[in-house]
Biopython code that builds the backbone (N, CA, C, O; Angstrom):
import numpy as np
from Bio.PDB.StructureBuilder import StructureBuilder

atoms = [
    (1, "UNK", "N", (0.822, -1.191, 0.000)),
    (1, "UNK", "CA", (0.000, 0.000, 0.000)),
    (1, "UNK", "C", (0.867, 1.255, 0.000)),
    (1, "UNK", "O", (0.312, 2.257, -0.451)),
    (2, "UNK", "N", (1.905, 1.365, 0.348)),
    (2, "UNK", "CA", (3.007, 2.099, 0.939)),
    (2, "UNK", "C", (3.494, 2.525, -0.408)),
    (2, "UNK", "O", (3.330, 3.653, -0.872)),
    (3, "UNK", "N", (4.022, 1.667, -0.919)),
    (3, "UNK", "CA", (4.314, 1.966, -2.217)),
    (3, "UNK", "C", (3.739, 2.261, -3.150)),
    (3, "UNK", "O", (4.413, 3.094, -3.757)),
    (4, "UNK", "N", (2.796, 2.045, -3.670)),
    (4, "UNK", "CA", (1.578, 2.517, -4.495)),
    (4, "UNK", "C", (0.959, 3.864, -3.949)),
    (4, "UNK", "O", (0.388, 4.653, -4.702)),
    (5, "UNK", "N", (1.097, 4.066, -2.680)),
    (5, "UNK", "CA", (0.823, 6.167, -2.545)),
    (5, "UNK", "C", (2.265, 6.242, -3.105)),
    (5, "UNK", "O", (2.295, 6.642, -4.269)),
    (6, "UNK", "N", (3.700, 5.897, -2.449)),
    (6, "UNK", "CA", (4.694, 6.696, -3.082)),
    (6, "UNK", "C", (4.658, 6.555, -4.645)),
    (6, "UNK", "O", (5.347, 7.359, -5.273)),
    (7, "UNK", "N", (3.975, 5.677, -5.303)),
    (7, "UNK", "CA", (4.287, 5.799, -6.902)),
    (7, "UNK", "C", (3.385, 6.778, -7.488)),
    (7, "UNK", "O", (3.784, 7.349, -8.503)),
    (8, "UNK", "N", (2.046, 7.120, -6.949)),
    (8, "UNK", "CA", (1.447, 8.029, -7.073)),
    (8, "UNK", "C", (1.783, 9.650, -6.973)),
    (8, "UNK", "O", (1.491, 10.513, -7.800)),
    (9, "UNK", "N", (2.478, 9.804, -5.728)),
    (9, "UNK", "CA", (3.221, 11.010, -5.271)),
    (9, "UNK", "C", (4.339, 11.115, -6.941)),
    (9, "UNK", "O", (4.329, 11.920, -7.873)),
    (10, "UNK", "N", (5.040, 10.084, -6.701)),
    (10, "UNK", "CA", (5.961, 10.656, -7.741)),
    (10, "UNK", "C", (5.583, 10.788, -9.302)),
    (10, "UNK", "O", (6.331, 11.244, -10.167)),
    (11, "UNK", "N", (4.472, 10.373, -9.466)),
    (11, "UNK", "CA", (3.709, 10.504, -10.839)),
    (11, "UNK", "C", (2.924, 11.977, -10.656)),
    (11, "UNK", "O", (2.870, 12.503, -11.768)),
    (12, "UNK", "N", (2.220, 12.924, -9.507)),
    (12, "UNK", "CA", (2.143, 13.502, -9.444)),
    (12, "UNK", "C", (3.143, 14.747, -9.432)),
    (12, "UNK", "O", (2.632, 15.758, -9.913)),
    (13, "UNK", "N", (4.124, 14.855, -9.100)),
    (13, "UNK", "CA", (5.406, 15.652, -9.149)),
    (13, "UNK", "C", (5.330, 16.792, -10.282)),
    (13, "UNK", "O", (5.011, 17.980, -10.332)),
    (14, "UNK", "N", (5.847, 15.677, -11.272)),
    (14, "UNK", "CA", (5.959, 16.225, -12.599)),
    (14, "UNK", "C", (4.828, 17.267, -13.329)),
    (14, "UNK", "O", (4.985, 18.290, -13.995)),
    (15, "UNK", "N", (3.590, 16.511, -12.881)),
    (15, "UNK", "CA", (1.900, 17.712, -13.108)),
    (15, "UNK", "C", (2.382, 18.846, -12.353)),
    (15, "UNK", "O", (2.967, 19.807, -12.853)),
    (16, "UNK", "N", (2.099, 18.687, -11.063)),
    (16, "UNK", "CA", (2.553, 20.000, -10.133)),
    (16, "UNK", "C", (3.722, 20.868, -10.835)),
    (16, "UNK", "O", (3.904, 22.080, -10.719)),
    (17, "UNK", "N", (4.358, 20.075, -11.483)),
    (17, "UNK", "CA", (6.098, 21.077, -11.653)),
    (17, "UNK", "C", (5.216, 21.637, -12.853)),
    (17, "UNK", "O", (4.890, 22.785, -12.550)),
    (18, "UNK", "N", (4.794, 21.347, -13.870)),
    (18, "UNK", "CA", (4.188, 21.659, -14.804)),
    (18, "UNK", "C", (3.233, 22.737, -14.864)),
    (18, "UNK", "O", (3.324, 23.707, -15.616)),
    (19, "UNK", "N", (2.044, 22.453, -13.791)),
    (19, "UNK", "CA", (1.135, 23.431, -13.585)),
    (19, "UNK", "C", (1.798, 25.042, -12.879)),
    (19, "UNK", "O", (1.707, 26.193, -13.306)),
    (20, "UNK", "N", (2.290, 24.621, -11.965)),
    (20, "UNK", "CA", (3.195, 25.881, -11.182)),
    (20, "UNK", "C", (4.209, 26.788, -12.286)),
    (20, "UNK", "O", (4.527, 27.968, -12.141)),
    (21, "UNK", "N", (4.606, 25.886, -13.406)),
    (21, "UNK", "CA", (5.562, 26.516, -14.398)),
    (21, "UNK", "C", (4.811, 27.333, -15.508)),
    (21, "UNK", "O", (5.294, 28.213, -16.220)),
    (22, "UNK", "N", (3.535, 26.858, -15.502)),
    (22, "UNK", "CA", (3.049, 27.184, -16.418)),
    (22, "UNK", "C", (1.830, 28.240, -16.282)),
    (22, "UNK", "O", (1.221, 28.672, -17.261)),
    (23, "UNK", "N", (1.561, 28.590, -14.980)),
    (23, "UNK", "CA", (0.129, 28.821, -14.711)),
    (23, "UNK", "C", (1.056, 30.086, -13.530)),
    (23, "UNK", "O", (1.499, 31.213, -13.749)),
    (24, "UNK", "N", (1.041, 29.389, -12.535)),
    (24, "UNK", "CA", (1.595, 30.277, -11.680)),
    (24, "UNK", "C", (2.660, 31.347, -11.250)),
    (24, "UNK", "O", (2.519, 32.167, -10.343)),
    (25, "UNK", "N", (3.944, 31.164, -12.210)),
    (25, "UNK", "CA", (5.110, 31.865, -12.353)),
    (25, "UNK", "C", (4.516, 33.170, -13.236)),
    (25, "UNK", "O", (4.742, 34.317, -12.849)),
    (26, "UNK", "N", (3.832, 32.933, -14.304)),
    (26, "UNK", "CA", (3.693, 33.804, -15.154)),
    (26, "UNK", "C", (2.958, 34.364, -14.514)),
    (26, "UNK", "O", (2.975, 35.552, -14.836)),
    (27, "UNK", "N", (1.969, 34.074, -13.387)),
    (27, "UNK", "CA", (1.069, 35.212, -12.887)),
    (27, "UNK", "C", (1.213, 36.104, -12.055)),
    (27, "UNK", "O", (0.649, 37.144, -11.717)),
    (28, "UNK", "N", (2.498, 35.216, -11.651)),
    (28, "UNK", "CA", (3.235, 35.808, -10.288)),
    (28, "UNK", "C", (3.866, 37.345, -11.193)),
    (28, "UNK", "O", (3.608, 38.547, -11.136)),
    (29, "UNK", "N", (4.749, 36.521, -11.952)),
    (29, "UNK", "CA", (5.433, 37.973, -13.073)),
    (29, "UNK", "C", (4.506, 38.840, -13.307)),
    (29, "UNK", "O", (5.076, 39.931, -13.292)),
    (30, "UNK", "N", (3.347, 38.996, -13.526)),
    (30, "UNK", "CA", (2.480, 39.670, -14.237)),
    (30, "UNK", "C", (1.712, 40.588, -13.225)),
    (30, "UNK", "O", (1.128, 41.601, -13.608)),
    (31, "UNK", "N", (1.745, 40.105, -11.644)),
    (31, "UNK", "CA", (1.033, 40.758, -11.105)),
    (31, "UNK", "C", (2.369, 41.775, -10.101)),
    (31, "UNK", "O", (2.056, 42.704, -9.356)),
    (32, "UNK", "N", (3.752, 41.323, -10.323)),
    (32, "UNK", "CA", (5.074, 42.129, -10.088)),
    (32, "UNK", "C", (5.220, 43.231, -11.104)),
    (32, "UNK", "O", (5.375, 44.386, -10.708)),
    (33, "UNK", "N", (5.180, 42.946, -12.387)),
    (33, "UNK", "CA", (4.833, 44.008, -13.002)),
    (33, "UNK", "C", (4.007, 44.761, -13.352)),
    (33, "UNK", "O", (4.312, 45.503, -14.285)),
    (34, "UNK", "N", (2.726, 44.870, -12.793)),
    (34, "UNK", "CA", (1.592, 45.458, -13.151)),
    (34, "UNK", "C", (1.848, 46.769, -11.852)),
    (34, "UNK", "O", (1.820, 47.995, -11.963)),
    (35, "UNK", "N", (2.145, 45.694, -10.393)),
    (35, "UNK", "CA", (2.599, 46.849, -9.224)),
    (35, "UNK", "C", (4.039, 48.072, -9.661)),
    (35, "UNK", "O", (4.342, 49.199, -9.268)),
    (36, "UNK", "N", (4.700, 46.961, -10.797)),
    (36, "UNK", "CA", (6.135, 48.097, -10.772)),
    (36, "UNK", "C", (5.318, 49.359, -12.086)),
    (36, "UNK", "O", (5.772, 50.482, -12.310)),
    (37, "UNK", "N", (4.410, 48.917, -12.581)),
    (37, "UNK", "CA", (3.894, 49.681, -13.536)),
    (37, "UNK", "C", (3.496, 50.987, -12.952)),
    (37, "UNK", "O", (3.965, 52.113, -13.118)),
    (38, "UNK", "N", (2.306, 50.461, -12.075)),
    (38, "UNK", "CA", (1.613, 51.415, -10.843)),
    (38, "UNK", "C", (2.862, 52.396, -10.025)),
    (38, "UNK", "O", (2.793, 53.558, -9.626)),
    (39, "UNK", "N", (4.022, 51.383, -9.965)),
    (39, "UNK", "CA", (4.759, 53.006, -8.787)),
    (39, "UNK", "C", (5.270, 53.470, -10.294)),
    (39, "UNK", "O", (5.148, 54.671, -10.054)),
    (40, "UNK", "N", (5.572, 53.456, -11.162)),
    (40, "UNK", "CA", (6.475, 53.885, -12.130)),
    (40, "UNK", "C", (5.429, 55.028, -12.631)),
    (40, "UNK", "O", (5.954, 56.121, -12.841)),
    (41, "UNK", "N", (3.982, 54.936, -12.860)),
    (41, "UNK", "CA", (3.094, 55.770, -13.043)),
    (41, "UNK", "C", (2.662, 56.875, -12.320)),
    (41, "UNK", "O", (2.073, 57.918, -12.606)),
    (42, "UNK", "N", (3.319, 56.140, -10.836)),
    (42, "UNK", "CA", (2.816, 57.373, -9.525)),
    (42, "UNK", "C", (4.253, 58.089, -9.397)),
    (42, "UNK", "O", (4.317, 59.106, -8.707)),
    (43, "UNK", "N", (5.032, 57.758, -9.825)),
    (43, "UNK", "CA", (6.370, 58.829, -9.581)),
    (43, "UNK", "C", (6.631, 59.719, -10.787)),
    (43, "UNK", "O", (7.416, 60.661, -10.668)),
    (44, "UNK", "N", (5.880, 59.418, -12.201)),
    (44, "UNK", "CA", (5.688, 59.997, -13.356)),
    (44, "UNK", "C", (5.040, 61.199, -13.215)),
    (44, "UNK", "O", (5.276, 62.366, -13.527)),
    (45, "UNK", "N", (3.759, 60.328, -12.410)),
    (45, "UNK", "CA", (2.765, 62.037, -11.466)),
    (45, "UNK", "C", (3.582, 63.041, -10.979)),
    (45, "UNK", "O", (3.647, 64.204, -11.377)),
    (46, "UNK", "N", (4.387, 62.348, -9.823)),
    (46, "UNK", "CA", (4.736, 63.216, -8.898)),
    (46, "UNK", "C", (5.951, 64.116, -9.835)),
    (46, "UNK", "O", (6.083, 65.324, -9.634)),
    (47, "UNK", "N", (6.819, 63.371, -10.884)),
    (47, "UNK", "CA", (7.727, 64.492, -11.491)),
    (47, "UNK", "C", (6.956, 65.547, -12.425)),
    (47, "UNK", "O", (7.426, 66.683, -12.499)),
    (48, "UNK", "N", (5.959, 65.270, -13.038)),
    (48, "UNK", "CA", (5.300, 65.968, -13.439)),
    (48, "UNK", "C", (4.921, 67.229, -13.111)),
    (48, "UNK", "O", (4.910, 68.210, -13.854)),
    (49, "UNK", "N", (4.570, 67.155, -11.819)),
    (49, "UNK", "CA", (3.730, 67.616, -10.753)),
    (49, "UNK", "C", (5.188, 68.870, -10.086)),
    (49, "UNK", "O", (5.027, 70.045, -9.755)),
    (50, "UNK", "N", (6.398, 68.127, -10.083)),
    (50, "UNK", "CA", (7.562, 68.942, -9.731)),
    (50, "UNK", "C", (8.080, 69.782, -11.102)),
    (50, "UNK", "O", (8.661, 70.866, -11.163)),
    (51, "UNK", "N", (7.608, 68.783, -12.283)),
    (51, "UNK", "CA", (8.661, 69.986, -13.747)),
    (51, "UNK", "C", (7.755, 71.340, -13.484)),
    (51, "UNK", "O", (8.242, 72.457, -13.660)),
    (52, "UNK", "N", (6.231, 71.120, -12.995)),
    (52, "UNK", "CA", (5.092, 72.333, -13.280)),
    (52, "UNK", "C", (5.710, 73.164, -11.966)),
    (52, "UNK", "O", (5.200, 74.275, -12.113)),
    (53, "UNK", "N", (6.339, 73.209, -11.046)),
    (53, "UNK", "CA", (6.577, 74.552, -10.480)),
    (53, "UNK", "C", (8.547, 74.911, -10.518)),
    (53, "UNK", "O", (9.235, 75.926, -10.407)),
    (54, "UNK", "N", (8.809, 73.496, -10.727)),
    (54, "UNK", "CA", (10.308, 73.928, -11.133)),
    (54, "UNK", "C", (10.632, 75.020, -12.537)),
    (54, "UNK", "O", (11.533, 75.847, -12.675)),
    (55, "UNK", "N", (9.477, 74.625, -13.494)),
    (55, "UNK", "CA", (10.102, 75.410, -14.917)),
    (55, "UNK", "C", (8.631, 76.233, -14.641)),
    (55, "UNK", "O", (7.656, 75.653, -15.118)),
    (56, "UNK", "N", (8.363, 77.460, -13.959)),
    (56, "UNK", "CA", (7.143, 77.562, -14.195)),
    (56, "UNK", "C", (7.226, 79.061, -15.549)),
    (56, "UNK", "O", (6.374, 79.921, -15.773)),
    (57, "UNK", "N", (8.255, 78.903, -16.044)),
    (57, "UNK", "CA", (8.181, 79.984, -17.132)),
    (57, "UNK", "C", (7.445, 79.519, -18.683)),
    (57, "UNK", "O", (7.843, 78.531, -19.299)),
    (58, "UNK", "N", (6.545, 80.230, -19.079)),
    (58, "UNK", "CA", (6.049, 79.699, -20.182)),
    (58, "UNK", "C", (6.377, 79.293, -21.179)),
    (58, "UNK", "O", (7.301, 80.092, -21.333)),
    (59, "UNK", "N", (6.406, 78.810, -21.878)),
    (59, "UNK", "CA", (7.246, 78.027, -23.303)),
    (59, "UNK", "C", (8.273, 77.314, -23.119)),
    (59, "UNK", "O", (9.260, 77.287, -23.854)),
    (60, "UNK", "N", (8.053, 76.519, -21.841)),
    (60, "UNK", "CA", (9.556, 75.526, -21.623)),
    (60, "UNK", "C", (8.779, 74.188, -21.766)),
    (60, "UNK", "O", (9.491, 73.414, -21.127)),
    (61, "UNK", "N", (8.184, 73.784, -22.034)),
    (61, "UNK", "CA", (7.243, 72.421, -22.186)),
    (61, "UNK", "C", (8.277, 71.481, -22.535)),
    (61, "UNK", "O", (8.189, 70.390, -21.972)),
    (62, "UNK", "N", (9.226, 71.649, -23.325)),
    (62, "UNK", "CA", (10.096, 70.392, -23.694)),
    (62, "UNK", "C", (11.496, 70.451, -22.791)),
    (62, "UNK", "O", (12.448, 69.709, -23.033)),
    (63, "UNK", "N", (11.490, 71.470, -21.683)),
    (63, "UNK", "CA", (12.308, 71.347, -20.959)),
    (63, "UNK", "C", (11.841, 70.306, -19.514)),
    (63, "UNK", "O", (12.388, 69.415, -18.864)),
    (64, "UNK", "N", (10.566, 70.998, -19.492)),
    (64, "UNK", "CA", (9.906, 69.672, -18.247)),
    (64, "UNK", "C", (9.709, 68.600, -18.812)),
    (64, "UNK", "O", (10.036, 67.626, -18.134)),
    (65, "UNK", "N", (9.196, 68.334, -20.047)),
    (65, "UNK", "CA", (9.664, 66.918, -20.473)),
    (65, "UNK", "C", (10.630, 66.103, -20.391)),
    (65, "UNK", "O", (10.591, 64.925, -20.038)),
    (66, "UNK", "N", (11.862, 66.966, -20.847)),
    (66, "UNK", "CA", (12.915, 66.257, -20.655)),
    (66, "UNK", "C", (13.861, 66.052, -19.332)),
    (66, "UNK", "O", (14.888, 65.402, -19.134)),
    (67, "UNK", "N", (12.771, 67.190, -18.239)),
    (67, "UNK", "CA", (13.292, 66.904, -16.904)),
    (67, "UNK", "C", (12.507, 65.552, -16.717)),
    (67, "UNK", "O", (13.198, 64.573, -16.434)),
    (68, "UNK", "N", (11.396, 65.409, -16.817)),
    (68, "UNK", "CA", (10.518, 63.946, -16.289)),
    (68, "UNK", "C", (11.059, 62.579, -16.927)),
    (68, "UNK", "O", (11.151, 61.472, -16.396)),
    (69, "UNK", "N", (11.418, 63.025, -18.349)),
    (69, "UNK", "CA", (11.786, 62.030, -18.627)),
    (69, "UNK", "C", (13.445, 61.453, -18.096)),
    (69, "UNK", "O", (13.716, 60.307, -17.737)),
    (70, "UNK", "N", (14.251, 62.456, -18.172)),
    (70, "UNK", "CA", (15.757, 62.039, -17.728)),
    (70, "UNK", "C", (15.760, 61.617, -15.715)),
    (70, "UNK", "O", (16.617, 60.939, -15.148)),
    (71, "UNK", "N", (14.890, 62.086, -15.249)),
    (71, "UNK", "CA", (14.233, 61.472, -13.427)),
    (71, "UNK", "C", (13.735, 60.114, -13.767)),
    (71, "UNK", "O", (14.463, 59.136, -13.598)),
    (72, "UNK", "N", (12.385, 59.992, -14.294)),
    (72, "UNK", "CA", (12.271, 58.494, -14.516)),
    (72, "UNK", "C", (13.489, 57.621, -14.713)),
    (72, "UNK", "O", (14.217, 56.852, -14.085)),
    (73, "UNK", "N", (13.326, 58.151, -15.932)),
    (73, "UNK", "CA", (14.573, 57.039, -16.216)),
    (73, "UNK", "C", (15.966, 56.392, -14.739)),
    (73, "UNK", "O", (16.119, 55.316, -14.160)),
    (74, "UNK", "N", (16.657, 57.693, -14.678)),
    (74, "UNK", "CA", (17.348, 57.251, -13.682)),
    (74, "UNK", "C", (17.192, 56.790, -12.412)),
    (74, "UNK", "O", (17.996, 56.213, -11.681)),
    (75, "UNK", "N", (15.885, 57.164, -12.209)),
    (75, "UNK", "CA", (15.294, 56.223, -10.971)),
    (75, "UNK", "C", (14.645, 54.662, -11.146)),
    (75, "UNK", "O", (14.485, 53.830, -10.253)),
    (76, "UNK", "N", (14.322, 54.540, -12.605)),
    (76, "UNK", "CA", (14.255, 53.077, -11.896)),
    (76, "UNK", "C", (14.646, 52.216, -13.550)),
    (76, "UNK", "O", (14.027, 51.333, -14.143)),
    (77, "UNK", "N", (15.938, 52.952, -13.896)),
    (77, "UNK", "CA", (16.946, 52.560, -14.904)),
    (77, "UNK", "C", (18.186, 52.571, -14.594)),
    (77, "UNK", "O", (19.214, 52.417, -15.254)),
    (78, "UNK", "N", (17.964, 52.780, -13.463)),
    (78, "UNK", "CA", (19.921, 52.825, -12.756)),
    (78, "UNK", "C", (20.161, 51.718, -12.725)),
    (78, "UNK", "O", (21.374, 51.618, -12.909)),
    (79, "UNK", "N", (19.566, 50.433, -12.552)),
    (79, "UNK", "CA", (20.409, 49.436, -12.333)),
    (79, "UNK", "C", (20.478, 48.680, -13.727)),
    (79, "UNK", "O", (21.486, 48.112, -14.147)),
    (80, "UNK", "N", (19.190, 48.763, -14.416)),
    (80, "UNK", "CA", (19.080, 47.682, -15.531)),
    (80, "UNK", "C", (17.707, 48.219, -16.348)),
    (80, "UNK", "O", (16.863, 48.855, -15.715)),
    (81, "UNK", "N", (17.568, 48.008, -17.415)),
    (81, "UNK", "CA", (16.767, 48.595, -18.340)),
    (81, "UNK", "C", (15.089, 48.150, -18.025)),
    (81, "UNK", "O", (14.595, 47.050, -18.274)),
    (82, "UNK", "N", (14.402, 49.320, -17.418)),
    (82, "UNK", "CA", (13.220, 48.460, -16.707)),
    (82, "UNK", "C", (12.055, 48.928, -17.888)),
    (82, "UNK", "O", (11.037, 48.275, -18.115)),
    (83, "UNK", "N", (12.374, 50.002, -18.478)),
    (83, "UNK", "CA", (11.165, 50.955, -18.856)),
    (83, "UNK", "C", (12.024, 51.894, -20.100)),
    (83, "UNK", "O", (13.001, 52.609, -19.878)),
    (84, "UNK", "N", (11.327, 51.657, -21.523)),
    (84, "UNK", "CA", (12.114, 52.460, -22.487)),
    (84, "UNK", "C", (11.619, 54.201, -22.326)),
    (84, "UNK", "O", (10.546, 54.697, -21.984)),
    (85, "UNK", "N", (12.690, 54.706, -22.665)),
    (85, "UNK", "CA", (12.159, 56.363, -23.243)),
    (85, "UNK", "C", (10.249, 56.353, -24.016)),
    (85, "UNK", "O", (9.213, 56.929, -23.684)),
    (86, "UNK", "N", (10.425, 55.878, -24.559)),
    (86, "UNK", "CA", (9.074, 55.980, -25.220)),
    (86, "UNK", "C", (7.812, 55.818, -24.296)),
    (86, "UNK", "O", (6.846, 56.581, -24.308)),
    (87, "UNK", "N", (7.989, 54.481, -23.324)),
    (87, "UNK", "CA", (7.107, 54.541, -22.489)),
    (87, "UNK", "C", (6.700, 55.305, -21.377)),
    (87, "UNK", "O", (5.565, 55.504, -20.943)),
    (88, "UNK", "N", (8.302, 55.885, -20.797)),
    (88, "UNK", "CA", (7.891, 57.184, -19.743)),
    (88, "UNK", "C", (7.427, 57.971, -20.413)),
    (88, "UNK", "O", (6.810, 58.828, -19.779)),
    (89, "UNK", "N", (7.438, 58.169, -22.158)),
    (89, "UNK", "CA", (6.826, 59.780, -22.462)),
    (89, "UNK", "C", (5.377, 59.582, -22.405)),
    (89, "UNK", "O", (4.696, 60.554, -22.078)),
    (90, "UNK", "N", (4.740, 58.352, -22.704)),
    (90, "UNK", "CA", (3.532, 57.922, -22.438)),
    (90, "UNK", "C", (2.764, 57.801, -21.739)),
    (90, "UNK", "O", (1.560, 57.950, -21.951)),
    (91, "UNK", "N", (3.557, 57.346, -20.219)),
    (91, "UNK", "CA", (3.060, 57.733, -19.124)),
    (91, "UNK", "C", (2.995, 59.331, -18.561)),
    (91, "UNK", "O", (2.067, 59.772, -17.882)),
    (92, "UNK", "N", (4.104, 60.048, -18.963)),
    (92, "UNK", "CA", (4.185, 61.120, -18.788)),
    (92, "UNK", "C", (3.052, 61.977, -19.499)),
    (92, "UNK", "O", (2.609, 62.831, -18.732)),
    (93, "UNK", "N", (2.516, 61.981, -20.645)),
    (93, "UNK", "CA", (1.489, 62.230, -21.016)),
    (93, "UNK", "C", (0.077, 61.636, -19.893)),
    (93, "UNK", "O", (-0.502, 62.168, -18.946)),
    (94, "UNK", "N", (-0.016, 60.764, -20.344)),
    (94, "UNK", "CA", (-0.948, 59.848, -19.541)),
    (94, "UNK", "C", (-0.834, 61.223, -18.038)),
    (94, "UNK", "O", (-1.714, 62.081, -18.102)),
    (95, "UNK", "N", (-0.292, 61.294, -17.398)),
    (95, "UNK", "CA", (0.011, 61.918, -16.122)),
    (95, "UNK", "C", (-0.535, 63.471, -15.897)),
    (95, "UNK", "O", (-1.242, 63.940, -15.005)),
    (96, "UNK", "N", (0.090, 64.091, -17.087)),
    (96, "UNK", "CA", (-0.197, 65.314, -17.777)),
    (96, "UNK", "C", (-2.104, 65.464, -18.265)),
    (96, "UNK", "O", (-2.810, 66.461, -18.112)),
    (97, "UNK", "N", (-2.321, 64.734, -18.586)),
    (97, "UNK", "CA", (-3.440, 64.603, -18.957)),
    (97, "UNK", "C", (-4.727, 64.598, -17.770)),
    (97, "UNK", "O", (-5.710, 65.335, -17.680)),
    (98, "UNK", "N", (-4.200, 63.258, -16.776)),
    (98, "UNK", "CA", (-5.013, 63.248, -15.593)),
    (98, "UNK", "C", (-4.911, 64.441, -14.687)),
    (98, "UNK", "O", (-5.790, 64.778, -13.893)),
    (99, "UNK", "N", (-3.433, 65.227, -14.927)),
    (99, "UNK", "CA", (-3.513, 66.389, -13.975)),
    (99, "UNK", "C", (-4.682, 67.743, -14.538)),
    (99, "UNK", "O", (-5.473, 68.381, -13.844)),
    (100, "UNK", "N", (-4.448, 67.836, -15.827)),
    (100, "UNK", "CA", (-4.979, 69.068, -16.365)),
    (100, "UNK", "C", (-6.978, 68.510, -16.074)),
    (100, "UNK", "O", (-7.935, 69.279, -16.170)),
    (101, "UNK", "N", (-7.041, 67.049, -15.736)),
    (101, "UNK", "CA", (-8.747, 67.206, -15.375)),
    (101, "UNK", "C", (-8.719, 67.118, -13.953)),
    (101, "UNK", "O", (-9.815, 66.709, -13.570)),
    (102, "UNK", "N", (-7.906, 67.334, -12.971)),
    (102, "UNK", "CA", (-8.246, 67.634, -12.008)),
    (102, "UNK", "C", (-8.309, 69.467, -11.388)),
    (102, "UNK", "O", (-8.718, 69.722, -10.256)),
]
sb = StructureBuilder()
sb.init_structure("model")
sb.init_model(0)
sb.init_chain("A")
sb.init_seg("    ")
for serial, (resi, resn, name, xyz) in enumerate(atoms, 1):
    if name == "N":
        sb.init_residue(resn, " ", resi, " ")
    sb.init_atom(name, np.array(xyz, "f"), 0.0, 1.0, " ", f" {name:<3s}", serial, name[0])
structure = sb.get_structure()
């Protein structure tokens, strides 16, 4: 009897390794990056929120851009490539956008 649960256990193994590899890792990833998305979006705000009284002279728009964008970046591109240029300008829009309807 003893043996026939352990042959079972070890026929089960391989499903488990399978299901967990296949189902669960990726969700795990997905719900790590959805949170690094969320702070990367809320610190986009907040530079935003700093280019509008740092440059508050009119016609510098591509100077606070390129302050928000060169902060992002080095905050959470210092170690390893997390987030391209293109996407902070997106969020940065995105940011810009939610501020001007509040």
């Amino acid at each position: 009897m003893n043996d026939k649960l352990f042959e079972i256990v070890l026929m089960c193994v391989p499903i488990l390794g399978a299901i967990i590899t296949g189902f669960l890792v990726p969700y795990i990833k997905a719900k790590i990056s959805a949170a690094r998305l969320a702070q990367i979006a809320e610190w986009t705000e907040k530079a935003v929120r700093a280019a509008e009284v740092l440059f508050d002279t009119p016609q510098c728009g591509s100077e606070k851009r390129e302050y928000v964008i060169c902060f992002i970046d080095r905050m959470f591109n210092s170690k390893k490539q997390m987030i391209t240029k293109e996407q902070i300008r997106v969020l940065l829009e995105a940011a810009l956008g939610q501020i001007k309807q509040t």
